[in-house]
C-alpha positions, 0 to 999 in steps of 0.5 A: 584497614581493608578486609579482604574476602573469601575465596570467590573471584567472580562476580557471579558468586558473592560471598555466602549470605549475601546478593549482588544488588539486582538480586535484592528486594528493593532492587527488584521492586525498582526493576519492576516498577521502572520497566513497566513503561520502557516494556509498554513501548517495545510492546507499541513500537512491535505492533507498529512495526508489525502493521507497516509490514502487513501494509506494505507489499512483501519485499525485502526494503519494506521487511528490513526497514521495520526490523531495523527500526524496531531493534534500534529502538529496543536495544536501548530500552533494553540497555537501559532496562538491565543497567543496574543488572552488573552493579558490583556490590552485595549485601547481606541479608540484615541490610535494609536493601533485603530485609525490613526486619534485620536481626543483626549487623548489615554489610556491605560488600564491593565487587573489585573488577580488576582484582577480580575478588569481594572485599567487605566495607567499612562503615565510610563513603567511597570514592574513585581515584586514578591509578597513575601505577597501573591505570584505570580507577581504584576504589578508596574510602573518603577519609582524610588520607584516601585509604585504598580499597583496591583496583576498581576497573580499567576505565580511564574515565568515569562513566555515567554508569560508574558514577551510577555505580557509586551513587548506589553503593554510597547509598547501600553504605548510608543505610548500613551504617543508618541500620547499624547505629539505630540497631546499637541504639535499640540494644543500648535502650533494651540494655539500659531498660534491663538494668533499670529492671534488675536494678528495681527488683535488687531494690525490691528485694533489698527493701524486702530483705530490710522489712524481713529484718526489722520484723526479727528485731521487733520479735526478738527485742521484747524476747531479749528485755524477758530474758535480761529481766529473769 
């Protein structure tokens, strides 16, 4: 069954205690490392755009050639560099994406463009499916009956970024649920080392109950046999 969220209906206002993925710690680590190269060559193609204006006669052909040439190879840099800036899904703070240390149950939450609200995931894959009603892709769950999750976005058609889109949320879900089940099979051991404690101290105190008992019984039988034989 889908759960459907809280009052926001905008993207940029996840639900409470949770960051879309570009804001999250290894989101950013991959922005970082990923945009060091892109960032050095808008840095080369500036000075060299630089130098040909300094060298070239100052008129208006040898001023928009650079510059034109400059923003046509930056602004697919940059493109690319913020690709993952509108990536719609968040995650809590115990979901592996933020934290190395979580303390409870990860969640994941989807961001449907088209319904225009948060709606949090169950631990299963998703995937996209045409929506003949209303048009666009909606968002279902890979199960057998392809359980709608909700109108994902108007695009007719699965775009590189889409599939990009769905190629990280899938992951987000995989490590949730990795986090989840390792976090149940951690409590189970802590719960079964717990027993096994409470269970050897009631052994301990019965054992101790036991020779407490039969140290009476040793008292009290020659008392008994002194007494019968008065």
């Amino acid at each position: 069954m889908m759960v459907s969220l809280m009052a926001s209906n905008s993207f940029d206002d996840p639900p409470s205690t949770t960051k879309v993925y570009f804001e999250t710690m290894v989101a950013k680590e991959l922005h970082s490392d990923n945009s060091k190269m892109p960032n050095l060559a808008i840095f080369v193609t500036l000075i060299l755009c630089s130098l040909f204006m300094i060298s070239r006669p100052l008129e208006l052909a040898n001023i928009a050639l650079p510059v034109l040439l400059f923003f046509a190879i930056t602004v697919p840099i940059r493109l690319v560099i913020k690709r993952d800036k509108n990536i719609p899904f968040s995650v809590n703070f115990n979901h592996p994406l933020m934290s190395d240390v979580p303390v409870g149950k990860a969640e994941v939450f989807v961001w449907l463009q088209s319904d225009k609200k948060w709606v949090l995931l169950k631990d299963a894959r998703v995937r996209l499916a045409t929506n003949t009603l209303f048009g666009g892709l909606d968002l279902v769950y890979d199960d057998e009956d392809y359980t709608r999750i909700g109108h994902f976005t108007n695009n007719k058609k699965v775009t590189a970024q889409l599939r990009r889109s769905l190629a990280l949320l899938n992951q987000a879900i995989i490590l949730s649920n990795l986090c989840n089940d390792e976090d149940a099979e951690q409590s189970s051991i802590t719960d079964d080392s717990e027993r096994r404690q409470r269970e050897k101290q009631e052994s301990e105190l019965l054992q101790r109950s036991w020779l407490e008992e039969e140290q009476e019984i040793e008292v009290e039988g020659p008392m008994a046999k002194f007494l019968n034989r008065e």
